[in-house]
C-alpha positions in Angstrom: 0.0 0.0 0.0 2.6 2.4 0.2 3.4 3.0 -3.6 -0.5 4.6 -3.4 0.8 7.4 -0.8 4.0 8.0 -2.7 3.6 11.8 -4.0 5.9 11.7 -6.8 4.1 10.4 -9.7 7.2 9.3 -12.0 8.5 7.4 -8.9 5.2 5.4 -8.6 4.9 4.9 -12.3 8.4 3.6 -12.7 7.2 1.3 -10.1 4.0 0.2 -11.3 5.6 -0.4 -14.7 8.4 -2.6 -12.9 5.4 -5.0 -11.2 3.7 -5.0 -14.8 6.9 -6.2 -16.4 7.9 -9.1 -13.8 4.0 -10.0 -13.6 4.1 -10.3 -18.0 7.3 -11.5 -18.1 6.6 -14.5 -15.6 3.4 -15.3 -16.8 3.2 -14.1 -20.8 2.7 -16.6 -23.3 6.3 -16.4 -24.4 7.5 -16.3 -20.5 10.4 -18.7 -20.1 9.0 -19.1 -16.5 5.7 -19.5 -17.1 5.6 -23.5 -16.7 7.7 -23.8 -13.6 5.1 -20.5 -11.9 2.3 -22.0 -13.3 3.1 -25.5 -11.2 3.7 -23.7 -7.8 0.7 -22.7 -6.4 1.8 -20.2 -3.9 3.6 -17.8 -6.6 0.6 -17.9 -8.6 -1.0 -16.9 -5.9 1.3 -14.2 -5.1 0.8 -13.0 -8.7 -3.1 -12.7 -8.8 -2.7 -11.0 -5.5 -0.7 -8.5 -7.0 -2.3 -8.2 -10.0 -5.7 -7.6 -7.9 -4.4 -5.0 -5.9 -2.3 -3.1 -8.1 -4.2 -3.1 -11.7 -8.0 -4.4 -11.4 -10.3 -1.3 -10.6 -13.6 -1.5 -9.2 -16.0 -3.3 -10.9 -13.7 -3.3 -13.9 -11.7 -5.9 -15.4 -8.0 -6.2 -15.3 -6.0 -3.5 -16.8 -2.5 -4.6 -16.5 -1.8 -5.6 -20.8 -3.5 -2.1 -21.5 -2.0 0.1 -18.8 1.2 -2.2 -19.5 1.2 -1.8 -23.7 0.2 1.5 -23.2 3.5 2.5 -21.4 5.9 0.9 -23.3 4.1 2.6 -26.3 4.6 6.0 -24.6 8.0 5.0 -23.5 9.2 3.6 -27.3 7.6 6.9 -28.9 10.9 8.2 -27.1 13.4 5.1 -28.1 12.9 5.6 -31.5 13.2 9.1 -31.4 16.7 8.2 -30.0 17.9 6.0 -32.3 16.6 8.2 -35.5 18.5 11.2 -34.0 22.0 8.4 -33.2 21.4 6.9 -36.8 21.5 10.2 -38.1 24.2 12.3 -36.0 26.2 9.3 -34.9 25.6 6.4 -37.5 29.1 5.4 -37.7 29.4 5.2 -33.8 26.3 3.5 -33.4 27.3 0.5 -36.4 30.7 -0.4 -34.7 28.9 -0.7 -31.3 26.0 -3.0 -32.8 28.2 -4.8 -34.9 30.7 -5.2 -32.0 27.9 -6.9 -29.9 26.2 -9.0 -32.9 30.0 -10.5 -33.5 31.0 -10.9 -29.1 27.4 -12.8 -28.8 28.4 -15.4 -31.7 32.0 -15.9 -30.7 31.2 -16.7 -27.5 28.3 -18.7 -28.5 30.0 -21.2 -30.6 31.0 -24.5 -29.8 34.4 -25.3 -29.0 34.3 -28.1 -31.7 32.3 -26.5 -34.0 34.1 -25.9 -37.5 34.3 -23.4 -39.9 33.9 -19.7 -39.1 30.9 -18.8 -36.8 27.2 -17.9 -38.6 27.7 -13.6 -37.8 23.6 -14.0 -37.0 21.3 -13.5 -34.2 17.6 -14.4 -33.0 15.6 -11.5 -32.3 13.2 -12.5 -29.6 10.0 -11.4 -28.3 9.7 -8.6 -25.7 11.1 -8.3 -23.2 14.2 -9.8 -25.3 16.2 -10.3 -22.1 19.8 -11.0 -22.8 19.6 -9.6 -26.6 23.3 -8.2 -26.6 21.6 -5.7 -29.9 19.1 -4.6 -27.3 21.7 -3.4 -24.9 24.2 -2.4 -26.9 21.7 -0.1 -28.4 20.5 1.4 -24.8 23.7 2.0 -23.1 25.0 3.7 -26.5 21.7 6.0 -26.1 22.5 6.5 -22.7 26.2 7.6 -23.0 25.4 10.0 -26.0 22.3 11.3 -24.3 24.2 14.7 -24.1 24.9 14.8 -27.7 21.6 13.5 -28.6 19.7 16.4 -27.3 15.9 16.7 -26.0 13.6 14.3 -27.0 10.7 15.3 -25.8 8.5 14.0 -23.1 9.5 11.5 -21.7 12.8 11.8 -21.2 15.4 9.2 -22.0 16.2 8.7 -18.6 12.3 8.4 -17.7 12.3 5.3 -19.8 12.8 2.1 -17.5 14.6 -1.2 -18.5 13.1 -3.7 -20.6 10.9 -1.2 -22.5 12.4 -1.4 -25.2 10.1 -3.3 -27.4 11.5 -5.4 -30.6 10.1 -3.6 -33.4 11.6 -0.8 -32.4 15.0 -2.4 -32.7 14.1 -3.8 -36.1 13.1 -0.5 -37.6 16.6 1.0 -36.2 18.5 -2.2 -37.5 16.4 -1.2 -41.1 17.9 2.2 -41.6 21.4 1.1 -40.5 23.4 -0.7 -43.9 25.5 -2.9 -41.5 22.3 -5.1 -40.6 19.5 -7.2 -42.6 16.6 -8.8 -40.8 14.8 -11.8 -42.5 11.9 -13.3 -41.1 12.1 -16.5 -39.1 12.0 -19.9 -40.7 10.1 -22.3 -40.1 12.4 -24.2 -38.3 12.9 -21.4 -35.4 11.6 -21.3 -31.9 7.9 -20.0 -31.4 8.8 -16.4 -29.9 11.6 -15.6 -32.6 11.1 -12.6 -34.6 13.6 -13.1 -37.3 16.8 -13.2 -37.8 19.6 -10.6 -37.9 22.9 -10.7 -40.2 25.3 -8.6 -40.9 26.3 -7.1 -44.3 29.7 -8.1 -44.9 30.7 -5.6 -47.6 28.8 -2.9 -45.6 30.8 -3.9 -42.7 33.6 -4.2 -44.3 33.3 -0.3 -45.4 32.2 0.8 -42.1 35.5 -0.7 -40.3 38.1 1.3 -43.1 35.8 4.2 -42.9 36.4 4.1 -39.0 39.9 3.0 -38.9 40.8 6.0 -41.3 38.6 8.6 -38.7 40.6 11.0 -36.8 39.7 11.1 -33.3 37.6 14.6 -32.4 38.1 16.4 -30.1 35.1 16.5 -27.3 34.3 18.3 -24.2 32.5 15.8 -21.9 32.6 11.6 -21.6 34.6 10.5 -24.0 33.1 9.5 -27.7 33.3 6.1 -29.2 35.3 7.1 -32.4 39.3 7.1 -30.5 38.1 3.3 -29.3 36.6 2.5 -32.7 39.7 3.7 -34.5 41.8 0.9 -33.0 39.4 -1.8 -33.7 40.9 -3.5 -36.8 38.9 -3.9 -39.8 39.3 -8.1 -39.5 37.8 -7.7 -35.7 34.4 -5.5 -37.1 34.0 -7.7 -39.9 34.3 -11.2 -38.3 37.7 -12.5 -40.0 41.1 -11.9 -41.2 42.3 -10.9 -45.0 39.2 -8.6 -45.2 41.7 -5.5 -46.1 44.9 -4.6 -45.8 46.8 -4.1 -42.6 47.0 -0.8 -41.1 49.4 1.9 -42.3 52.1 2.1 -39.7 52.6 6.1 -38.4 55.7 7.7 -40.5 58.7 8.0 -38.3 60.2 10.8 -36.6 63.5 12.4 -36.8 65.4 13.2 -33.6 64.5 16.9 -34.5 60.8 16.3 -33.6 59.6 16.2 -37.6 58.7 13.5 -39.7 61.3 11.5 -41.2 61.2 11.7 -45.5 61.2 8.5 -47.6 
């Protein structure tokens, strides 16, 4: 009962949409848990009493999907303002961070014995796509520019909570970025798979010279991605080696401080 005498209304909504997202994510129809809850009586219990107290008004059904759906809308009207605005100003920046994630999450994903270089693909899974390594790359990257990003209305990107990110607002960022292609899942995926995301070789090829070859900026405030993506070779972006030419070494320097002639 004391979330109902909290006065600050963000607080209380944050956690409101918290309870929502456990409750939907234990007992959704794509829940991974929703098997093991629904065979212990005393959680499910624990859930309907929730449920009852927090989002079923008088003599009115329960609200929890609507109220629920109708957040994450509000909140993802925001998210994709983001990721317009970091696809636009900071599209190279954004690419080597997806593409840095996409490439960690099927390295370490492959089988010791398995032969032949790794599938660069990954499952895009319903909401609330816990663990997607896209999902998060993309958030914290929002989150760190959020200064250069500027305002993006109401709410803020800070209002927005965790897991409200929802998938098709991932897919219609991973559609304007030339790294990425999403195909629709086959037949022979698992029920709450959304498709499947590659990467564009040749596009990632060019992204990784056109980032190696960047100067760093200079910034005032945390430090930008482009100095860290500068050292990232071209073979590391793009999944292998022989994909271009090594770096060009720096020229050398005379012992009078200028740059030796060839």
């Amino acid at each position: 009962r004391s979330y109902k005498q909290c006065p600050d209304v963000v607080v209380k909504t944050k956690f409101l949409v918290a309870t929502a997202s456990i409750v939907r994510a234990l007992t959704g129809d794509a829940a991974p848990l929703r098997a093991i809850v629904a065979s212990n009586p005393r959680v499910s219990a624990l859930l309907r009493r929730i449920v009852q107290h927090a989002f079923t008004l008088p003599k009115q059904r329960n609200i929890l999907v609507i109220w629920h759906d109708g957040r994450l809308d509000r909140y993802n009207r925001t998210l994709w303002r983001a990721a317009r605005r970091a696809a636009a100003k900071l599209g190279n920046d954004l690419q080597v961070r997806l593409v840095s994630a996409l490439r960690r999450a099927t390295v370490s994903g492959q089988n010791d014995a398995t032969k032949g270089k790794p599938q660069l693909q990954l499952e895009l899974r319903k909401w609330p796509m816990i663990g997607c390594p896209l999902a998060k790359a993309f958030l914290d990257f929002v989150a760190q520019k959020s200064h250069e990003l500027g305002d993006l209305g109401r709410p803020s990107l800070a209002e927005c909570p965790p897991h409200s990110l929802r998938p098709v607002t991932l897919q219609r960022l991973l559609g304007r970025l030339s790294a990425f292609e999403v195909h629709d899942a086959d037949a022979s995926a698992s029920g709450d798979s959304l498709g499947i995301v590659k990467l564009r070789l040749k596009a990632v090829r060019d992204l990784a010279k056109e980032v190696v070859g960047t100067k760093p900026k200079a910034s005032v405030g945390p430090p930008v991605l482009l100095p860290v993506a500068a050292s990232v070779s071209v073979s590391s972006l793009s999944g292998g080696p022989g994909l271009s030419p090594s770096p060009v070494p720096p020229p050398l320097r005379s012992s009078s401080g200028g740059a030796s002639s060839s």
